[in-house]
C-alpha positions in Angstrom: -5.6 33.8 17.8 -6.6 32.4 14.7 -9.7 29.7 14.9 -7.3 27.2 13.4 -4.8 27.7 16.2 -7.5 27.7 18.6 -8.6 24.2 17.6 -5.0 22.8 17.4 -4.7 24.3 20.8 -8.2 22.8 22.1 -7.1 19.2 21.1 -3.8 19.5 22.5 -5.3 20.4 25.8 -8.5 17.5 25.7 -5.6 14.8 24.6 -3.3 15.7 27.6 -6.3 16.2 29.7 -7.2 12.4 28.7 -3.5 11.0 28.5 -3.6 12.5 32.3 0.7 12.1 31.5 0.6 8.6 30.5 0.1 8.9 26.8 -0.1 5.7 24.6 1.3 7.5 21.6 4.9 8.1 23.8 7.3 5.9 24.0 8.8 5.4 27.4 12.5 6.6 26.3 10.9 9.7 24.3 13.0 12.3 22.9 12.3 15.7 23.1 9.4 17.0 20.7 12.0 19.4 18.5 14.0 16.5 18.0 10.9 14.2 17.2 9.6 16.5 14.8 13.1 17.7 13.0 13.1 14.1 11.9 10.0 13.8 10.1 11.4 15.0 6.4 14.2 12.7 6.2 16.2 12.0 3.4 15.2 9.2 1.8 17.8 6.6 1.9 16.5 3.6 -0.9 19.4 1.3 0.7 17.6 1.4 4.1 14.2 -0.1 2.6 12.8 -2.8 0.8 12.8 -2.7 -2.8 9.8 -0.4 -4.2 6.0 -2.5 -5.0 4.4 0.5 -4.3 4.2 4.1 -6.5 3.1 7.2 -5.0 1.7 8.5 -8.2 -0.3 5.1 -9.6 -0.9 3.6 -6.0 -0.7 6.5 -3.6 -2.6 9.6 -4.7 -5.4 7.0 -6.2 -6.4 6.7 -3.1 -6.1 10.1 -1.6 -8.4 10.9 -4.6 -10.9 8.2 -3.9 -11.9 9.2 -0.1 -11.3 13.1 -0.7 -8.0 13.6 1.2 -6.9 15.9 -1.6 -9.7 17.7 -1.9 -9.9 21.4 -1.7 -12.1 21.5 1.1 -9.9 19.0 3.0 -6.3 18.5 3.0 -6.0 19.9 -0.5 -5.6 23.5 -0.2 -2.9 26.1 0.3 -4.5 26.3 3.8 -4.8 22.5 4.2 -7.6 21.0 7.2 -5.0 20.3 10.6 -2.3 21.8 8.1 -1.5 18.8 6.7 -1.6 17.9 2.6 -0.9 14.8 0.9 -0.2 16.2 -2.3 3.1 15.4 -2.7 5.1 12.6 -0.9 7.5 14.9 0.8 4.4 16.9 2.2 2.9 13.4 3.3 5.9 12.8 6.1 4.1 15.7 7.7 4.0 16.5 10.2 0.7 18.2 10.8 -1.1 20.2 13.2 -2.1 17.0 15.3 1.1 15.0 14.7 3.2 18.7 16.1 1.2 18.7 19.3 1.6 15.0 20.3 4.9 15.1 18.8 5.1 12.5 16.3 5.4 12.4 12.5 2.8 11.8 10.1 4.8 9.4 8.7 7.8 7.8 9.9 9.7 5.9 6.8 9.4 2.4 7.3 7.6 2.1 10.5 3.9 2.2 9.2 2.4 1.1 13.4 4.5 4.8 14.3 2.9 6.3 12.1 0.1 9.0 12.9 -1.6 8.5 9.4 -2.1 4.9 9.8 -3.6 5.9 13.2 -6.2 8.4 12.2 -7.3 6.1 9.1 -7.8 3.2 11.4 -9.5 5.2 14.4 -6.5 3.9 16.7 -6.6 4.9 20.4 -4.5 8.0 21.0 -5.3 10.2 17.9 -7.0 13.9 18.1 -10.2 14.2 16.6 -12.1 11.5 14.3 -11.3 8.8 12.1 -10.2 9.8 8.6 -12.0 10.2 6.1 -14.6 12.3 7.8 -18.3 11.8 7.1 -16.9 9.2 4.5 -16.8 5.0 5.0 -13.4 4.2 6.5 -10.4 3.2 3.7 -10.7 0.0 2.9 -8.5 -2.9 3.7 -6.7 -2.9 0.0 -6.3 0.6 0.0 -4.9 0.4 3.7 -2.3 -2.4 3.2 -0.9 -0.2 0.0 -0.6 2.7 2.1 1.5 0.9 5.0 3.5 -1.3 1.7 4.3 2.2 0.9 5.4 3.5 4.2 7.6 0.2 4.7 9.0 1.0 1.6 10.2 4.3 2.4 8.3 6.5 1.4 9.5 6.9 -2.1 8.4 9.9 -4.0 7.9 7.6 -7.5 
């Protein structure tokens, strides 16, 4: 078993171990994990959001760049940290190693609150591991409200 796998695995068991079955990340009419995570990369639909305020490349990636999320010895790599990169906006929807193992999206297109990045850059109750950024000050307010403009927006990959 790789050391990654092991870790994934690790978390997976200390969060259910915690949750003891009543998880605050589920929702009560929960459908199955597959089905959760099939949806994550959906097509982007521009009809179904508001209209754009919001650019991944001028607004978006800033940021990433700003508290080292794209960095090569984070989330940047081939081999990305929890195997989740947000390099590109499609890559962004996730969902990663700690999103797959509570079963839940990285980023669910218009629903910034269900979202599992809003919840590890906030430190909400529920997530695997620390806060994000690690060993970095938490994102800023600014910074956060683009990010969850962005994910009410759709998502868009502009």
């Amino acid at each position: 078993m790789r050391y990654t796998e092991l870790i994934v695995l690790l978390a997976f068991v200390v969060a259910s171990v915690l949750s003891c079955g009543d998880s605050p990340t589920e929702p009560e009419d929960a459908t199955e994990p597959e089905e959760m995570l099939s949806s994550c990369n959906t097509v982007f639909n521009p009809e179904a959001f508001p209209a754009a305020t919001i650019s991944f490349q001028l607004d978006i990636v800033p940021i990433f760049e700003k508290y080292g999320c794209n960095a090569m010895f984070c989330h940047g790599s081939t081999t990305p940290q929890s195997g989740y990169s947000p390099l590109t906006a499609i890559d962004i929807l996730g969902p990663g190693d700690e999103a797959k193992s509570l079963g839940t999206c990285n980023v669910i297109r218009g629903d910034p609150d269900a979202s599992y990045i809003i919840k590890k850059l906030t430190g909400a109750p529920g997530i695997i591991g620390s806060q994000m950024p690690v060993g970095g000050d938490p994102i800023d307010d600014a910074d956060l409200l683009k990010i969850r403009q962005w994910i009410t927006e759709g998502v868009r990959d502009n």
